[in-house]
Jmol script that loads the backbone (N, CA, C; Angstrom):
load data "model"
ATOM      1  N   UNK A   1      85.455  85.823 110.661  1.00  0.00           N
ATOM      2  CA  UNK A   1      86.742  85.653 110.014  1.00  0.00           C
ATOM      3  C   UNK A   1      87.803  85.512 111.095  1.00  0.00           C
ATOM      4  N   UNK A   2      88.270  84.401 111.330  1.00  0.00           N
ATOM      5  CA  UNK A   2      89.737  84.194 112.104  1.00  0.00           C
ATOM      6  C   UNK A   2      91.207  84.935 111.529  1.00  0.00           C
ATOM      7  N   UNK A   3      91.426  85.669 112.234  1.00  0.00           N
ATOM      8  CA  UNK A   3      93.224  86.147 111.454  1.00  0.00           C
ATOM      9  C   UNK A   3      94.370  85.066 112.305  1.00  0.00           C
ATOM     10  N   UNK A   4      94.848  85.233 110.728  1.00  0.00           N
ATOM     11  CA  UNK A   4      96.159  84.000 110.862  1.00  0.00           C
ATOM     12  C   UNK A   4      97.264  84.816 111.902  1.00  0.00           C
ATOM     13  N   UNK A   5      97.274  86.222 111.774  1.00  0.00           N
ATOM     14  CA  UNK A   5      98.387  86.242 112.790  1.00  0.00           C
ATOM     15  C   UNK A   5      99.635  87.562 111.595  1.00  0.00           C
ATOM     16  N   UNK A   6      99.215  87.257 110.305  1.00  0.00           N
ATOM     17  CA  UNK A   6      99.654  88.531 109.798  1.00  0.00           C
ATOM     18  C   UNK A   6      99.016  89.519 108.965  1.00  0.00           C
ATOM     19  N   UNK A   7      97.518  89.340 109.363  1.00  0.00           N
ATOM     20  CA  UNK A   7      96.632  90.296 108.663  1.00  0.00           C
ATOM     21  C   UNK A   7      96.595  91.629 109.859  1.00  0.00           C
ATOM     22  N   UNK A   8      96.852  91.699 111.166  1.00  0.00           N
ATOM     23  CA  UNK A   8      96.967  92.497 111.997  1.00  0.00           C
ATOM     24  C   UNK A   8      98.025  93.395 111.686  1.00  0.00           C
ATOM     25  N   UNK A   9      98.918  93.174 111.379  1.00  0.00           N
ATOM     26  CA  UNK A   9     100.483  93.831 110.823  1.00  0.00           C
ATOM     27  C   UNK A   9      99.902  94.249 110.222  1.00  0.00           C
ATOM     28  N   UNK A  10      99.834  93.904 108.383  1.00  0.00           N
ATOM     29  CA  UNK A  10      99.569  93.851 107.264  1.00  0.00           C
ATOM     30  C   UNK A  10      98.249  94.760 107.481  1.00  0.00           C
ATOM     31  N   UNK A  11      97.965  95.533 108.503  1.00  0.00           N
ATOM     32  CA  UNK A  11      96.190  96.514 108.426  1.00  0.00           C
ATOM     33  C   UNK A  11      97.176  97.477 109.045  1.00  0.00           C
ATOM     34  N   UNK A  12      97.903  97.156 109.926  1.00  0.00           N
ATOM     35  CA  UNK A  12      98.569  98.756 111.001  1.00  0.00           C
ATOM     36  C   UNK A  12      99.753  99.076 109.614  1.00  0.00           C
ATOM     37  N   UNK A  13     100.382  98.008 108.934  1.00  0.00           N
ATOM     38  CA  UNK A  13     100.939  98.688 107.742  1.00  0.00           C
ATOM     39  C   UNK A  13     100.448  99.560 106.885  1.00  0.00           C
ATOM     40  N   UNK A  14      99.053  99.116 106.166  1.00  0.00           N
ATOM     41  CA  UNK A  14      98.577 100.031 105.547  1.00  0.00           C
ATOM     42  C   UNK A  14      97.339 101.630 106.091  1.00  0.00           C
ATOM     43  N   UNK A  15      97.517 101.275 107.300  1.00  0.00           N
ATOM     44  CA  UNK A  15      96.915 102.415 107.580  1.00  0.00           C
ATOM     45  C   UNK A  15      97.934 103.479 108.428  1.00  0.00           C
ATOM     46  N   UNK A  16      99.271 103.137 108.366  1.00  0.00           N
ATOM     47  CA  UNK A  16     100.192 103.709 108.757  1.00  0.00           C
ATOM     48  C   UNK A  16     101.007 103.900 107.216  1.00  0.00           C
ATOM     49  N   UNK A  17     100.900 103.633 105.964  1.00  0.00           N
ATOM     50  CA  UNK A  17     101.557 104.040 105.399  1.00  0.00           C
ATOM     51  C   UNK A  17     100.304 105.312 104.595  1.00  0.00           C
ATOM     52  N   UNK A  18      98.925 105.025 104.883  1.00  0.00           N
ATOM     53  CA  UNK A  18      97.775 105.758 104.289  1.00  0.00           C
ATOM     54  C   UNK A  18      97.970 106.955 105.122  1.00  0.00           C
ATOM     55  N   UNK A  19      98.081 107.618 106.326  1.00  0.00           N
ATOM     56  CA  UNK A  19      98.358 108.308 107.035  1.00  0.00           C
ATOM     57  C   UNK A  19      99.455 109.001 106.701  1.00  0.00           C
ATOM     58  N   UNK A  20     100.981 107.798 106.390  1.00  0.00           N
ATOM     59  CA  UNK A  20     102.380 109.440 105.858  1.00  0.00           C
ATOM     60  C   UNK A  20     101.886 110.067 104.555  1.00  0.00           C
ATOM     61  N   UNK A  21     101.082 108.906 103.892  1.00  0.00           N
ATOM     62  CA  UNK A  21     100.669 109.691 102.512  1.00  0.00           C
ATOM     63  C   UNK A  21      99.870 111.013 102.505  1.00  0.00           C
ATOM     64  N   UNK A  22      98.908 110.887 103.410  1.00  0.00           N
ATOM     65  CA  UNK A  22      97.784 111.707 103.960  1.00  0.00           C
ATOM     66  C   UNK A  22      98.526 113.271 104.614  1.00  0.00           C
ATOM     67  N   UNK A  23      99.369 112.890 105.465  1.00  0.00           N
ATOM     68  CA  UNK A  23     100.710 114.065 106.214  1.00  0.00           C
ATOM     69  C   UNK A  23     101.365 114.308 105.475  1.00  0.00           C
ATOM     70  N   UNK A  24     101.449 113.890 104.309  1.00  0.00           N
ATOM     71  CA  UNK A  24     103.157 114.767 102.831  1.00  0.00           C
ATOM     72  C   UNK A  24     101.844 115.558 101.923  1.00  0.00           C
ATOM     73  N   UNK A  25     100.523 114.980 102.009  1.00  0.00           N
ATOM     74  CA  UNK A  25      99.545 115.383 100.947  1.00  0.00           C
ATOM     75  C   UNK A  25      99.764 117.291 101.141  1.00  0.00           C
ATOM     76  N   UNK A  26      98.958 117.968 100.753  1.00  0.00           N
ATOM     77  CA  UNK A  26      98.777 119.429 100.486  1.00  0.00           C
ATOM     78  C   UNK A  26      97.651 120.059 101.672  1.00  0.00           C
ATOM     79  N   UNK A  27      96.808 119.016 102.325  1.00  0.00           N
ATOM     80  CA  UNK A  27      95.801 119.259 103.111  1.00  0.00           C
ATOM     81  C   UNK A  27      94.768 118.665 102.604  1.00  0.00           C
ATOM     82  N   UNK A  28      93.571 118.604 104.027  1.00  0.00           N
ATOM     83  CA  UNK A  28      92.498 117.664 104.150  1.00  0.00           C
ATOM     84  C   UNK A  28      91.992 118.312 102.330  1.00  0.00           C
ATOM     85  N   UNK A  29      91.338 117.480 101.717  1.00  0.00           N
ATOM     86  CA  UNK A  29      90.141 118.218 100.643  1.00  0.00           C
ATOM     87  C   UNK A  29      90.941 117.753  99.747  1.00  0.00           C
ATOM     88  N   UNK A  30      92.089 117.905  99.450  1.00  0.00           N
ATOM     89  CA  UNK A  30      92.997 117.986  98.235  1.00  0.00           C
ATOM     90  C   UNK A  30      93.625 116.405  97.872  1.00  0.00           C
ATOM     91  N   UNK A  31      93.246 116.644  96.315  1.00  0.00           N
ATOM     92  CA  UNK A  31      93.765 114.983  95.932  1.00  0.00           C
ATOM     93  C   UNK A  31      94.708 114.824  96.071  1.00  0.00           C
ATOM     94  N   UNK A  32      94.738 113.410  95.704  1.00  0.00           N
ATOM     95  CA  UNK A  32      96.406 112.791  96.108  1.00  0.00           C
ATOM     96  C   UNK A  32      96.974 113.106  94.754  1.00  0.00           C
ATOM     97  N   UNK A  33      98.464 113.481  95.326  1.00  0.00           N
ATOM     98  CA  UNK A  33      99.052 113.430  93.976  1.00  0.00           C
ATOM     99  C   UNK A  33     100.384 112.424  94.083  1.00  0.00           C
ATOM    100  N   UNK A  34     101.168 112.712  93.006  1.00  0.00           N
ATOM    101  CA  UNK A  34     102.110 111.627  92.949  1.00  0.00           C
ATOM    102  C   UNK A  34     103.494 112.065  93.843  1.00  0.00           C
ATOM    103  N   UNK A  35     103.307 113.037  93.937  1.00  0.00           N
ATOM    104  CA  UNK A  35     104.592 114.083  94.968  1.00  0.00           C
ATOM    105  C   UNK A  35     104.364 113.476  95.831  1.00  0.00           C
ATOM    106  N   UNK A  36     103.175 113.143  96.591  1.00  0.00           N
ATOM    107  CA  UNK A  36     102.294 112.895  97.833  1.00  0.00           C
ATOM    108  C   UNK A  36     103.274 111.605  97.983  1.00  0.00           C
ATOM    109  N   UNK A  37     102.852 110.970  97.478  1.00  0.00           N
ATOM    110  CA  UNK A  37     103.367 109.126  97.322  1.00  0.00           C
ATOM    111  C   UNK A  37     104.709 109.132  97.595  1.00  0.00           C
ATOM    112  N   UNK A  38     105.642 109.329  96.842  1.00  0.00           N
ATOM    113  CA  UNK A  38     107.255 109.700  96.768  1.00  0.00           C
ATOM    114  C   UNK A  38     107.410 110.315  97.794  1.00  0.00           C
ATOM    115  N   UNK A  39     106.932 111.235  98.778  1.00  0.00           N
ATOM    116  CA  UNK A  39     107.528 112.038  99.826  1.00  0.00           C
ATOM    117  C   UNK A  39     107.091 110.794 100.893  1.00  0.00           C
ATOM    118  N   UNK A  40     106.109 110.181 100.885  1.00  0.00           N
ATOM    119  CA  UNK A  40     106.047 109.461 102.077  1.00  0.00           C
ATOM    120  C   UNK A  40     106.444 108.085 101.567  1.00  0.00           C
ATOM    121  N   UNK A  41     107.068 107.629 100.485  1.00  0.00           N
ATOM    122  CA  UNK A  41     108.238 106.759 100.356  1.00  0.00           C
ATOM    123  C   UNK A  41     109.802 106.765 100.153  1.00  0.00           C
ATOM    124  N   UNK A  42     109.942 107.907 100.852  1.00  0.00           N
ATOM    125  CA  UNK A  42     111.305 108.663 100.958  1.00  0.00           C
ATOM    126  C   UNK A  42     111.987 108.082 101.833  1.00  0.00           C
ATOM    127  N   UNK A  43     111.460 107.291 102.938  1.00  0.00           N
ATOM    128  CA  UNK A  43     112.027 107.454 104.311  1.00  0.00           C
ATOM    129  C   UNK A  43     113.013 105.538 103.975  1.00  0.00           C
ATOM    130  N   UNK A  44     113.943 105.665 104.600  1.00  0.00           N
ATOM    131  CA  UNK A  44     114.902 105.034 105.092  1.00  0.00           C
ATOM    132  C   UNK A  44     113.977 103.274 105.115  1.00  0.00           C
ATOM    133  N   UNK A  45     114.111 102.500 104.411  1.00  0.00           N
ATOM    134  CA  UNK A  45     113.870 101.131 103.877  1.00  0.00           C
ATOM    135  C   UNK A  45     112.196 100.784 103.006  1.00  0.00           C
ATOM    136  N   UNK A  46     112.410 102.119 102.515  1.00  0.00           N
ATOM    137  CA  UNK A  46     111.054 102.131 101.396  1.00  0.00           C
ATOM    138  C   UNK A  46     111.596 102.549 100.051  1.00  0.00           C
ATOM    139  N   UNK A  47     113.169 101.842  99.648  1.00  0.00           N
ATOM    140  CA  UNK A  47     113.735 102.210  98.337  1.00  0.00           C
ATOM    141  C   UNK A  47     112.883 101.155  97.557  1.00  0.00           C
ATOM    142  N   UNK A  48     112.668  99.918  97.746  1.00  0.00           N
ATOM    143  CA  UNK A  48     112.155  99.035  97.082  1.00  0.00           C
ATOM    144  C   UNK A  48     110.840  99.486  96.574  1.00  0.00           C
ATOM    145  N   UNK A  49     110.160  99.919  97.507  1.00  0.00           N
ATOM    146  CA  UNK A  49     108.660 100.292  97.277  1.00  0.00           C
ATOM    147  C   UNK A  49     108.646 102.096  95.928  1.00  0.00           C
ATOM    148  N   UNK A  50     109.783 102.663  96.295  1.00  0.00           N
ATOM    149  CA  UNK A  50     109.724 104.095  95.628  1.00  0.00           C
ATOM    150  C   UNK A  50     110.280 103.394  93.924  1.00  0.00           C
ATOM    151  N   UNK A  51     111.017 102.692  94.303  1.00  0.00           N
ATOM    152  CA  UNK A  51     111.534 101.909  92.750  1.00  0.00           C
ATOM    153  C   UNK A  51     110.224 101.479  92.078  1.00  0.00           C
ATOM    154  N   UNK A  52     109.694 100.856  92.998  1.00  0.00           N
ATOM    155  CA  UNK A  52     107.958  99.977  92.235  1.00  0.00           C
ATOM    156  C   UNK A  52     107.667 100.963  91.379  1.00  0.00           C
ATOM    157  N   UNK A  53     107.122 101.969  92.660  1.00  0.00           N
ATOM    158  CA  UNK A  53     106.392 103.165  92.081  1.00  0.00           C
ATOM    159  C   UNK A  53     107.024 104.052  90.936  1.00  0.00           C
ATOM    160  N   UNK A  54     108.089 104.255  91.073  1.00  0.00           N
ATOM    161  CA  UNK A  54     109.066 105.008  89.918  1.00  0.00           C
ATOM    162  C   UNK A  54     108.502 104.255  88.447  1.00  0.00           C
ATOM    163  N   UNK A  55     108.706 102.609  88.396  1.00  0.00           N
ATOM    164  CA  UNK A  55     108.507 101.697  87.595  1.00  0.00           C
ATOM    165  C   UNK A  55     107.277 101.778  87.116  1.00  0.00           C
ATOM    166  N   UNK A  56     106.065 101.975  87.875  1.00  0.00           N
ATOM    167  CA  UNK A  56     104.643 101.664  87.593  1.00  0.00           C
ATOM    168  C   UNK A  56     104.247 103.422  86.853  1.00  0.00           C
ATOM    169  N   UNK A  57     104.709 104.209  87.686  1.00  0.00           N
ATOM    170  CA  UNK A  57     104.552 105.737  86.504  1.00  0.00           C
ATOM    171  C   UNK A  57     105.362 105.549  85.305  1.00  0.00           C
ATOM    172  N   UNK A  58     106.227 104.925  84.741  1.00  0.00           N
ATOM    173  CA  UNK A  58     107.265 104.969  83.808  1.00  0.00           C
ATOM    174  C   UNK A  58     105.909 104.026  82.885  1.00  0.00           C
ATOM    175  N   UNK A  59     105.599 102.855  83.313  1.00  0.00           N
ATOM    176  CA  UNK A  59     104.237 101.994  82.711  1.00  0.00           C
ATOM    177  C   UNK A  59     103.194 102.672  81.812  1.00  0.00           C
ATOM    178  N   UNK A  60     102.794 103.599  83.316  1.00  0.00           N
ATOM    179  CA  UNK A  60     101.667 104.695  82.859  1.00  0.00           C
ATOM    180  C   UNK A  60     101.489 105.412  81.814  1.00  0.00           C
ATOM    181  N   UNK A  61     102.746 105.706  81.671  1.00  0.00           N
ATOM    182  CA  UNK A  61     103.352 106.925  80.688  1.00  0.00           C
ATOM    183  C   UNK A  61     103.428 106.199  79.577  1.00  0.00           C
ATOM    184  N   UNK A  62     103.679 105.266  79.577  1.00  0.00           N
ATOM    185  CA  UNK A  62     104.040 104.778  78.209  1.00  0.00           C
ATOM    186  C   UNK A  62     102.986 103.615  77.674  1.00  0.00           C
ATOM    187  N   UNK A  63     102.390 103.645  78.257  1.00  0.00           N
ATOM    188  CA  UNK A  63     100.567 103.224  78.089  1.00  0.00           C
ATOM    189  C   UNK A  63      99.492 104.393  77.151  1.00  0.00           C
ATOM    190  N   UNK A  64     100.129 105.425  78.530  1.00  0.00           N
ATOM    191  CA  UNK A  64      99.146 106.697  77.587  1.00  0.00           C
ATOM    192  C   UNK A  64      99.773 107.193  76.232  1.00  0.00           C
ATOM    193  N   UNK A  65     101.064 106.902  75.862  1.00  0.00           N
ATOM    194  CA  UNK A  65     101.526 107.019  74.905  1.00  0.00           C
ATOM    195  C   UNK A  65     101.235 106.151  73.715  1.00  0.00           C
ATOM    196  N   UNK A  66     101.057 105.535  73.760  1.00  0.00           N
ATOM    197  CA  UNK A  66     100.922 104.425  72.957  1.00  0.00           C
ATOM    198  C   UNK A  66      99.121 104.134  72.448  1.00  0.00           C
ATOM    199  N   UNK A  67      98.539 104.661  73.752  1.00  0.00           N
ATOM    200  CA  UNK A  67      97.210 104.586  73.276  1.00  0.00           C
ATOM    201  C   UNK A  67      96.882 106.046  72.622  1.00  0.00           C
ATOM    202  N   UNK A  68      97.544 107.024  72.971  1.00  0.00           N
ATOM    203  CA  UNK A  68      97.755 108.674  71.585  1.00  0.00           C
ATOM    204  C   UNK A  68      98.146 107.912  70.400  1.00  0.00           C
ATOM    205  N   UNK A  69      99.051 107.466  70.311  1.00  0.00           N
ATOM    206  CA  UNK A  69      99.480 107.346  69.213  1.00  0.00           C
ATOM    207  C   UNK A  69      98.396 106.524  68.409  1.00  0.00           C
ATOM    208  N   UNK A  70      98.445 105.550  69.223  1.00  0.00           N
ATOM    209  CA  UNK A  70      96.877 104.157  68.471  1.00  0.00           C
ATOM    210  C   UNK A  70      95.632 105.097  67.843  1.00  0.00           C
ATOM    211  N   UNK A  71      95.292 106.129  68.392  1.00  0.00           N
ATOM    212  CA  UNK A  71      94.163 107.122  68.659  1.00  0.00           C
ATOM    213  C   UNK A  71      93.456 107.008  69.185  1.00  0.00           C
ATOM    214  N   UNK A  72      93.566 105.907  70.641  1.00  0.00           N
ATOM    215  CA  UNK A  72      92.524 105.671  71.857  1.00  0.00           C
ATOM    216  C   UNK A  72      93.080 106.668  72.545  1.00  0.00           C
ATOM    217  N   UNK A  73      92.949 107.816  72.787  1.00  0.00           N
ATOM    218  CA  UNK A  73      93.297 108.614  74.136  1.00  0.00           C
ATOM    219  C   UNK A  73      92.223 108.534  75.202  1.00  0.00           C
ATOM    220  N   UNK A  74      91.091 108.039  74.717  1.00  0.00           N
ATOM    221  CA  UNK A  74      90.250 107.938  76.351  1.00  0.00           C
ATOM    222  C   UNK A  74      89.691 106.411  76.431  1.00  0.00           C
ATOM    223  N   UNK A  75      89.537 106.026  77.500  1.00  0.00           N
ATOM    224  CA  UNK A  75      89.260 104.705  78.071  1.00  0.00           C
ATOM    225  C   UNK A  75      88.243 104.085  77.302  1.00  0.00           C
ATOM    226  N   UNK A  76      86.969 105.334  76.627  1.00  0.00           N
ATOM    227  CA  UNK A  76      85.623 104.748  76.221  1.00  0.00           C
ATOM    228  C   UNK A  76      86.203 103.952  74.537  1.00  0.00           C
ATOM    229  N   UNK A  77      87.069 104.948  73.977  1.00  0.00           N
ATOM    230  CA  UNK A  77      87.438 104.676  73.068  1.00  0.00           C
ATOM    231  C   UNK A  77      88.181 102.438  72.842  1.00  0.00           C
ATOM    232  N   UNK A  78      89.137 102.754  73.846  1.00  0.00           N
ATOM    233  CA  UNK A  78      89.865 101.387  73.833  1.00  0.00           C
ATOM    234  C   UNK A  78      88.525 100.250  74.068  1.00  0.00           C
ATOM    235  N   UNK A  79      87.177 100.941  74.798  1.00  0.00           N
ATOM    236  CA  UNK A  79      86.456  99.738  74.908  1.00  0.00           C
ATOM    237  C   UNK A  79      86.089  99.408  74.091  1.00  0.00           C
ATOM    238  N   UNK A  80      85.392 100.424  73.310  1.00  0.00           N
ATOM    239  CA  UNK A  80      84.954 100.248  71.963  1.00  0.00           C
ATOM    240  C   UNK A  80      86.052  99.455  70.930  1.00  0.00           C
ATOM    241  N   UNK A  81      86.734  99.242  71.069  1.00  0.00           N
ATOM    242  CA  UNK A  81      87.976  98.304  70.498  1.00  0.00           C
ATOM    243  C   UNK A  81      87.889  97.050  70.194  1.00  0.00           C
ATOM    244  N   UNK A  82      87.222  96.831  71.417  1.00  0.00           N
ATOM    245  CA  UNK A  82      88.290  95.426  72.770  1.00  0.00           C
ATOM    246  C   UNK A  82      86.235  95.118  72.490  1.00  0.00           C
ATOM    247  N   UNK A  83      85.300  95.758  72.281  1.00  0.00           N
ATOM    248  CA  UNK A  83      84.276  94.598  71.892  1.00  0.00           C
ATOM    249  C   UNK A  83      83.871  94.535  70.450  1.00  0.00           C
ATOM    250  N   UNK A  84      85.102  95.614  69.518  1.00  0.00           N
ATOM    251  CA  UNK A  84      84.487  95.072  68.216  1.00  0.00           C
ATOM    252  C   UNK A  84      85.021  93.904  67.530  1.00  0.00           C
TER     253      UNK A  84
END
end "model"
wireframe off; spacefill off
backbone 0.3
color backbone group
């Protein structure tokens, strides 16, 4: 595989933003949570990216809402849906 020249960036980006996530986390062992995410998109020209994320939990939420209400609350359920 030849790199064009911004897949090198685009790898030290994400393993430098996997790392602040990893350093705000609670310690090695422990899942990620969403605190995790937001603390290491706190910093000074990651408003765009904390907005995404703000946006994409607001999604979530109102996904899982909607599938309570439908009476799919678990994933197996909606499949069973979606092939009858």
């Amino acid at each position: 595989m030849k790199w064009s020249g911004n897949e090198p960036w685009i790898a030290h980006y994400i393993l430098n933003t996997n790392s602040q996530i990893h350093n705000a986390g609670r310690g090695a062992g422990k899942s990620l949570q969403t605190e995790d995410l937001r603390r290491a998109l706190s910093g000074p020209g990651d408003e765009r990216k904390l907005a995404r994320l703000e946006e994409l939990i607001v999604a979530q939420m109102a996904i899982k809402k909607a599938r309570a209400v439908g009476g799919m609350d678990k994933p197996t359920q909606l499949a069973e849906y979606q092939h009858a």
